[in-house]
C-alpha positions as CSV (number, residue, x, y, z in Angstrom):
1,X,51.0,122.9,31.0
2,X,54.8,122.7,32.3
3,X,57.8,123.9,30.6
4,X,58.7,121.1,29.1
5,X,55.5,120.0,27.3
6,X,55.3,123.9,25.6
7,X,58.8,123.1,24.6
8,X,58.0,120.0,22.8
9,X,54.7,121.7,21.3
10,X,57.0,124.9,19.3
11,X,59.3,122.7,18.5
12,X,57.0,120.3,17.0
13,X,55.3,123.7,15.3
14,X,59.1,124.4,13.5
15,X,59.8,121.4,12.7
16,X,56.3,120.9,10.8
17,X,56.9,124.3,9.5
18,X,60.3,123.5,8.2
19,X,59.3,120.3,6.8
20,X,56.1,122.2,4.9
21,X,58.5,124.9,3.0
22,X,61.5,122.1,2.1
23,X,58.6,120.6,0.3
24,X,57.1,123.6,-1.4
25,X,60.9,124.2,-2.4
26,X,61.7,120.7,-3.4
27,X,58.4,121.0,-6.0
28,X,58.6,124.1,-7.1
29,X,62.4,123.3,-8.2
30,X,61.2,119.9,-9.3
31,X,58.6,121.8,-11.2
32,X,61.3,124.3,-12.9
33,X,63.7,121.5,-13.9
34,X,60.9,118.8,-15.8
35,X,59.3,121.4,-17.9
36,X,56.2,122.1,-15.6
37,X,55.2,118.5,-14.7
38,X,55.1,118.4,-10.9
39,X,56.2,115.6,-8.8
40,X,52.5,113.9,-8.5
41,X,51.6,114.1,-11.8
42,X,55.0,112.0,-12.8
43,X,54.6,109.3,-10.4
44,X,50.7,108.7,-11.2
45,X,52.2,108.4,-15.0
46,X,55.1,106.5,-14.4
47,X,52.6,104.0,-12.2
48,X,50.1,103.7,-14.8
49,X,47.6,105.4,-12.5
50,X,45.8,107.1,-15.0
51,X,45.7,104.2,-17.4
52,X,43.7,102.4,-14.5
53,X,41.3,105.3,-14.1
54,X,40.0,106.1,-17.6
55,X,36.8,105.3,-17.8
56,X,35.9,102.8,-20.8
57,X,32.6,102.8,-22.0
C-alpha cells in the first residue's frame, strides 16, 4: 500500500470514530432530555410499529 491509500484508510477510521461518539452523545442527551425514552423506542411508537407487532391471538 502507497501513502495515499493509508491516508484515506485513518481517515476513514476518524471519521467512523467521530461519527460513532456524536451518536452515542446525541442519545444519551436525547435520553436525558425525554425522561429515559431513547430515540428508537420513540420513533417505533410514534410509527405504530409496535401496534403492528403485537401478536393477536
Amino acid at each position: 500500500m502507497d501513502a495515499e491509500s493509508i491516508a484515506g484508510l485513518v481517515g476513514l477510521a476518524i471519521g467512523l470514530l467521530v461519527l460513532v461518539a456524536l451518536s452515542v452523545f446525541e442519545s444519551r442527551t436525547y435520553r436525558r432530555e425525554h425522561e429515559g425514552e431513547g430515540m428508537m423506542h420513540h420513533w417505533l411508537a410514534a410509527h405504530h410499529v409496535f401496534d403492528r407487532m403485537r401478536r393477536r391471538h
